[in-house]
Wavefront OBJ file of the C-alpha trace (Angstrom):
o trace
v 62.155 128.683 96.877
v 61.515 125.496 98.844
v 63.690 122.409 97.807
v 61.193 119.447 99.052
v 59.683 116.324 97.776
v 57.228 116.859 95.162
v 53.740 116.012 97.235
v 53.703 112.483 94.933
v 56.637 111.198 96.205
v 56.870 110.735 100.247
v 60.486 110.655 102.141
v 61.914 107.679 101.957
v 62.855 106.272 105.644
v 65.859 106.987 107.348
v 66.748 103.443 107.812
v 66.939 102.861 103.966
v 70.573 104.191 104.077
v 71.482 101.466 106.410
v 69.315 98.665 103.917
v 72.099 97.702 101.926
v 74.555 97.146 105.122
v 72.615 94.496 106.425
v 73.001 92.289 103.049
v 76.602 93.249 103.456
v 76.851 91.169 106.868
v 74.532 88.455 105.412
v 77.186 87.720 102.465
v 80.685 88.128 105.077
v 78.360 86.100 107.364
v 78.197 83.383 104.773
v 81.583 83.624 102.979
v 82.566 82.642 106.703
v 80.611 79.887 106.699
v 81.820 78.929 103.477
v 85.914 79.460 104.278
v 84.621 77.103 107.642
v 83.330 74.442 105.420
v 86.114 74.624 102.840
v 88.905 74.357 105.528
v 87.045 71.160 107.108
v 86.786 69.773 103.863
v 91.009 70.231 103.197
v 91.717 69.019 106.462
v 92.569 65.409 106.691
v 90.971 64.985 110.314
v 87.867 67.360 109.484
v 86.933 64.819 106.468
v 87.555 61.902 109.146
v 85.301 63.420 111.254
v 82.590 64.204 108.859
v 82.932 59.838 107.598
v 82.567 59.159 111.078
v 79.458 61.075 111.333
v 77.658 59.923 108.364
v 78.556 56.759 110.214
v 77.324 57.220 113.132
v 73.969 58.518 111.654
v 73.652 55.111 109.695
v 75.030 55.182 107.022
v 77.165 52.364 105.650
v 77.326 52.019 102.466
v 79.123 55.071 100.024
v 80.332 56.882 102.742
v 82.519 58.617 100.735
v 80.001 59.104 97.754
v 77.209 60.740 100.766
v 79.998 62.670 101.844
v 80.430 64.179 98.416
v 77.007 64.795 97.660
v 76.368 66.760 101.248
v 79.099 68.887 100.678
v 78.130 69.469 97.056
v 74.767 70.677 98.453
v 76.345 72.463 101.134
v 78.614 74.404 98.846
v 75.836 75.335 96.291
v 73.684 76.405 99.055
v 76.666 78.889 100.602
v 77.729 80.218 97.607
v 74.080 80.669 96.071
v 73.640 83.189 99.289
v 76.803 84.456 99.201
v 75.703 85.451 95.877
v 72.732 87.139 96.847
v 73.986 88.679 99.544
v 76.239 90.408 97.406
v 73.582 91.102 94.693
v 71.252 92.876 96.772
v 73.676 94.701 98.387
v 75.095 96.430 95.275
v 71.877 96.911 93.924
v 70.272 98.586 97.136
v 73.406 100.684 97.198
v 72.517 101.915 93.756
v 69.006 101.651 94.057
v 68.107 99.271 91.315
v 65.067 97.039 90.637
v 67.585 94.359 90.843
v 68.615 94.850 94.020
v 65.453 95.100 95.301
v 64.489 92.225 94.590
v 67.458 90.232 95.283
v 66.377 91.299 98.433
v 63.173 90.027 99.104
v 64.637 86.613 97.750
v 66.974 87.065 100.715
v 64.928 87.943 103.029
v 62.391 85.624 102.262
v 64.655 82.601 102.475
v 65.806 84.394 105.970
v 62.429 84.425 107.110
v 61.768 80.797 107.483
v 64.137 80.570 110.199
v 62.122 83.807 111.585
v 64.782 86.359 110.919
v 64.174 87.989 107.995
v 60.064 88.634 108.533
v 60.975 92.244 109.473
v 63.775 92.987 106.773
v 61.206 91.470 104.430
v 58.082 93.812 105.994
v 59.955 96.909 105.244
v 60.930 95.975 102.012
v 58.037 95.671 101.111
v 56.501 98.845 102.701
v 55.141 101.424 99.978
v 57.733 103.879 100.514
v 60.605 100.909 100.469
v 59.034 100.127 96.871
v 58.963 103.524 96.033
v 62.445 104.529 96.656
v 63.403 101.572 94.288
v 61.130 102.864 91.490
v 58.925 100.158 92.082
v 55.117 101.377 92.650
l 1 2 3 4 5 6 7 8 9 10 11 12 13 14 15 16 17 18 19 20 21 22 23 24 25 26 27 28 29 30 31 32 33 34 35 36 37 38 39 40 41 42 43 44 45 46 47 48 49 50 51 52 53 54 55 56 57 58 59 60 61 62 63 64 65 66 67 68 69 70 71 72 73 74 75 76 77 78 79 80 81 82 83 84 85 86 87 88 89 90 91 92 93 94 95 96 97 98 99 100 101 102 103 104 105 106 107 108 109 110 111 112 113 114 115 116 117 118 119 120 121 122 123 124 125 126 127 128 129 130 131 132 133 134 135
């Protein structure tokens, strides 16, 4: 009596365990980020500091208003990945559709700063696809 795969369905890689981890340390690398940004933000000196950038870059009108709207940007940014760090990590843990391709969102926004091209190559890899019930 021999347990194995049926001959349809190969063995998924042994790195797929270790999938989900990696979107894991995305979102705490971003939540850092984030906690960074908020505690600059609270502190009276680190909002000095970010007027007398915007300064020094040019700007001189609505400082405060530019300051606003690049930390608004900033935030939604953070906590968008945050998000789908989080996202694709549950899902890959599970092995849902969802988290699959929560993934490939990540790690196609990862891979335009170079990154993310391998995470994204093995997700999409045939037996990646497969092991998410996605043919």
């Amino acid at each position: 009596m021999s347990t194995s795969r049926p001959p349809s369905q190969p063995a998924p890689s042994r790195y797929l365990k270790w999938l989900p981890y990696l979107f894991a340390a995305g979102a705490i690398f971003w939540l850092v980020q984030l906690t960074q940004a908020a505690a600059m933000v609270a502190a009276p000196v680190g909002r000095d500091q970010l007027q007398h950038a915007l300064v020094n870059a040019g700007i001189t009108r609505n400082v405060s208003s530019v300051l606003v709207l690049y930390l608004g940007i900033v935030f939604f940014f953070e906590v968008a990945a945050v998000v789908l760090h989080g996202t694709a990590y549950y899902g890959l843990r599970r092995r849902r559709i969802w988290g699959w391709i929560c993934a490939v969102i990540v790690a196609g926004a990862w891979s335009l700063v170079v990154v993310g091209i391998p995470v994204l190559v093995f997700l999409l890899q045939r037996q990646t696809r497969q092991a998410y019930g996605i043919s």
